[in-house]
ROKOLNU-383594 format. One line per 10 residues: number of its first residue (from 0); their letters; for each residue y, x, z of C-alpha. Coordinates in steps of 0.2 Angstrom, whole numbers, plus 2048, in hexadecimal, padded with zeros to 3 digits. Last residue first. Example, Ala and Ser with C-alpha at 12.3 -4.5 7.8 and 13.67 -1.06 7.14 Angstrom:
# residues 2
1) SA) 7FB 844 824; 7EA 83E 827
# end
This chain:
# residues 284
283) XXXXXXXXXX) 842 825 8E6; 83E 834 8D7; 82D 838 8DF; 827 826 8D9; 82C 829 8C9; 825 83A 8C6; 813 831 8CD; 814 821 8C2; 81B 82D 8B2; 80A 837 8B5
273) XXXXXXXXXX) 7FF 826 8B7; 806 821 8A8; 805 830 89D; 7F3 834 8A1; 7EF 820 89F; 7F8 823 88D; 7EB 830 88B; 7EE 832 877; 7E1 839 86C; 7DF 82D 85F
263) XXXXXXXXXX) 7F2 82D 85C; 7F1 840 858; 7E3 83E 84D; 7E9 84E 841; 7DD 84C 830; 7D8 83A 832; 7EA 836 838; 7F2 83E 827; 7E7 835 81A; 7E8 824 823
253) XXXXXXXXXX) 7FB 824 827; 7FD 82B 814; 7F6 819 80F; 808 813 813; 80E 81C 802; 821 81C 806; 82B 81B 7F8; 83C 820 7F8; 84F 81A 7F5; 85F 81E 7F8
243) XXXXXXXXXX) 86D 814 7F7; 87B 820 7FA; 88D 820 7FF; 895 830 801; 896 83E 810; 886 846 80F; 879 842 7FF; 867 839 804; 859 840 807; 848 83B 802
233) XXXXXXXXXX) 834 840 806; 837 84C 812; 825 853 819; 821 84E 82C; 80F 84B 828; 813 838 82C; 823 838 81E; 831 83D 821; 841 832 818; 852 837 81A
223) XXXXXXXXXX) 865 82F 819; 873 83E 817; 881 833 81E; 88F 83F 825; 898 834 831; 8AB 838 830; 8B5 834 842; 8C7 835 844; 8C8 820 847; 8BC 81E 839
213) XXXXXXXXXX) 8B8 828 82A; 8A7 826 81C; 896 825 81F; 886 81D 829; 877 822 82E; 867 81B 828; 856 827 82F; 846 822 829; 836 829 833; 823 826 82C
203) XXXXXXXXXX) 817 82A 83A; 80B 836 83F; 815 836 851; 817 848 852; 819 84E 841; 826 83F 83C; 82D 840 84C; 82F 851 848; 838 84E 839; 844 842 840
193) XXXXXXXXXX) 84A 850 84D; 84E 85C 83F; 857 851 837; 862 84A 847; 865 85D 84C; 86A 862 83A; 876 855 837; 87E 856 846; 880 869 844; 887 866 833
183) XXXXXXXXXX) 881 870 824; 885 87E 81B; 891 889 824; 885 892 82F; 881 881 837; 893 878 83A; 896 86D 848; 899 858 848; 898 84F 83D; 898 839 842
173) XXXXXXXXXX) 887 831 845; 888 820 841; 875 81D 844; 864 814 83F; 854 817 842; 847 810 838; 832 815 83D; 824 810 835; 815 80F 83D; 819 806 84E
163) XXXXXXXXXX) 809 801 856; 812 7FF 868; 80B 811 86E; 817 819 85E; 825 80D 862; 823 815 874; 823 826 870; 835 822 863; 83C 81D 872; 836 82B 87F
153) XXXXXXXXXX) 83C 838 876; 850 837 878; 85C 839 86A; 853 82B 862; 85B 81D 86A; 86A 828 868; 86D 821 857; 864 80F 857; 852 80D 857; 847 800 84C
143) XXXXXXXXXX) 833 801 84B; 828 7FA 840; 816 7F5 83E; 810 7EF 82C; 817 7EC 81C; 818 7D9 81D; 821 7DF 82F; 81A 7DE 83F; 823 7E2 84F; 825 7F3 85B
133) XXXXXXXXXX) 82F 7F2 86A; 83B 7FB 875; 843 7F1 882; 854 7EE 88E; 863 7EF 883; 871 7F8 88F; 882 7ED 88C; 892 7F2 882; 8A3 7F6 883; 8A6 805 88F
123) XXXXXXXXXX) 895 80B 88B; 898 80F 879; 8A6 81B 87D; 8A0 829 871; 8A6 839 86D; 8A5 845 87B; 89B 839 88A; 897 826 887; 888 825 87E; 87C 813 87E
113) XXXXXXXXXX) 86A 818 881; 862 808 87D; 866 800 86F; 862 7ED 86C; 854 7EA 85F; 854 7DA 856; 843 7D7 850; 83C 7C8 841; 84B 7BF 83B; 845 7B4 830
103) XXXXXXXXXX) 84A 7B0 81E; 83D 7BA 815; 83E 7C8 821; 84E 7CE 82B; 84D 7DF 837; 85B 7DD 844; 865 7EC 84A; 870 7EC 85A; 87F 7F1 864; 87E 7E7 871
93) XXXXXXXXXX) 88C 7D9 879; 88D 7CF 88B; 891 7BE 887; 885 7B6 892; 87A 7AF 883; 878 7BF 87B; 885 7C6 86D; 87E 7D1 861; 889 7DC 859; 884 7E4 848
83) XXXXXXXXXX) 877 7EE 83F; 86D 7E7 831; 859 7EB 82C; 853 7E0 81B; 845 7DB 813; 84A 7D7 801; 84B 7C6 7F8; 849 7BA 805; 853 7C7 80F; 861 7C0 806
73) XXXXXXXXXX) 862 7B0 80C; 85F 7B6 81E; 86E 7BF 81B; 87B 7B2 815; 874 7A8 822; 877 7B9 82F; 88C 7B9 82C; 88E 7A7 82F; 883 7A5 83E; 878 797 83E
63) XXXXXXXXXX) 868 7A0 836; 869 7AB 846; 86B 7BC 84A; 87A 7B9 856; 88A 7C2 84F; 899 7CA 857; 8A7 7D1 850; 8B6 7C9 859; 8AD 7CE 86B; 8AE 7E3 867
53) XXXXXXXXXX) 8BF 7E1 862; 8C5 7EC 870; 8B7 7FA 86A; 8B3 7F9 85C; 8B1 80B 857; 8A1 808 84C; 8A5 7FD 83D; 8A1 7EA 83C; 892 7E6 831; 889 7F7 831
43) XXXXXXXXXX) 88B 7F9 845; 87C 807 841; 876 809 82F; 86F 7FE 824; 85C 7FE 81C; 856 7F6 80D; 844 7EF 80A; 839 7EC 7FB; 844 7F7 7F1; 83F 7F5 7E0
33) XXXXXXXXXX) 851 7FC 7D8; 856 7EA 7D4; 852 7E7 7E7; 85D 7F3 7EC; 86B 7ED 7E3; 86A 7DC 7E9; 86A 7E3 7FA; 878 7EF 7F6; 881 7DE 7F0; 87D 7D6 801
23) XXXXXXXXXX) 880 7E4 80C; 893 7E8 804; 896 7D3 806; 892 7D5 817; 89E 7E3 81A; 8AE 7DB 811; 8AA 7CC 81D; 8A8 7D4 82C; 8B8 7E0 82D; 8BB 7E5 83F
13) XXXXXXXXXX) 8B7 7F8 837; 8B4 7F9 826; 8A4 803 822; 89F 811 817; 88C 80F 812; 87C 817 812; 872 80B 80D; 85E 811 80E; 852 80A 802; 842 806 807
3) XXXX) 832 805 7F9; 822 800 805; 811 805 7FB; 800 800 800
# end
């Protein structure tokens, strides 16, 4: 089985909803014309990233209601689809999430986790902790959705890995920063290198959608990836432009790879509880 994703890199406009919907619908269109099976958009996708103040103006709930997410759901009868925005619960407190949107439906909405706020970042100021890390089914088989620093840290990515999760879509709006011997950025470099050992050490497919363009002093690079489960880059996309970049993934490379390294097999999930149980325990 075959799963052609494309990955939107895209220039957003802050605040502006509208003008950013209609962006994911034409890509979407796009995309499909290109035999993409299933499109994924960067973090915040439909609102921008430094929100802050008007964090509550550009809220959505993933619902077929919602004037934004009809238009959405209409589309993703055409293409799969992953979207980031602001999700609103019913207490009014406000996430920075991703939902993955399948012939109509909404199948997952993934709230981040880790939320910076240190250097760069002040996501913690304005919005809520999400609270879980799951895998769901796709047509395509078992995903997994993180956001940015969700994937910073390992225990994220280990869980989705535990939950069935064979493919793996992160997404980010990670703005430059650093230079690597004058080639490449730092940022770049880290979250590339990062993806790929996933890939290696979860045997798993790992798609990475980061956004581009200027906003509020900051300039996220772009540079979308594919690895495949061996760990091997199977698509990259250009720094610093909008991109729809497209690759095959060859699911039946999940068989070939785990029959040869049976990493997965060989997990002592127990080990690993009992261990957390006991540093957890010392830690009150």
């Amino acid at each position: 089985m075959k799963l052609n994703l494309a990955l939107a890199q895209i220039n957003t406009r802050l605040g502006v909803v509208d003008a950013n919907l209609e962006k994911h619908l034409v890509l979407a269109k796009q995309a499909r014309q290109d035999g993409a099976d299933l499109i994924v958009f960067p973090e915040l996708s439909l609102t921008g990233y430094t929100l802050q103040d008007i964090t509550p103006s550009v809220s959505r709930r993933p619902v077929p209601g919602d004037p934004t997410f009809s238009h959405l759901l209409d589309a993703s009868n055409e293409i799969d689809m992953v979207v980031g925005f602001v999700d609103e619960d019913s207490r009014h407190r406000f996430y920075i999430a991703s939902a993955y949107l399948s012939g109509g439906q909404v199948l997952h909405v993934h709230r981040k986790v880790y939320l910076p706020t240190y250097g760069l970042f002040d996501e913690g100021r304005f919005f809520a902790w999400g609270d879980s890390v799951r895998a769901f089914d796709t047509r395509f088989g078992r995903m997994g959705i993180l956001i940015c620093e969700d994937f910073w840290h390992a225990s994220p990515p280990y869980l989705l890995w535990l939950d069935g999760a064979d493919v793996l879509l992160f997404m980010s709006a990670s703005p430059g920063r650093g230079l690597n011997d004058g080639e490449k950025l730092e940022s770049a470099r880290w979250v590339e290198n990062v993806n790929r050992s996933y890939a290696n050490l979860f045997t798993s497919f790992v798609a990475h959608s980061n956004r581009v363009g200027y906003e509020d002093g900051l300039n996220f690079w772009g540079g979308a990836t594919v690895f495949d489960p061996n760990g091997e880059r199977i698509a990259q996309g250009p720094y610093f432009e909008e991109a729809l970049t497209i690759a095959t993934l060859d699911l039946n490379q999940l068989h070939r790879t785990r029959a040869r390294l049976p990493l997965l097999r060989d997990e002592r999930t127990a080990l690993v509880q009992k261990e957390m149980d006991r540093i957890l325990q010392k830690q009150e």
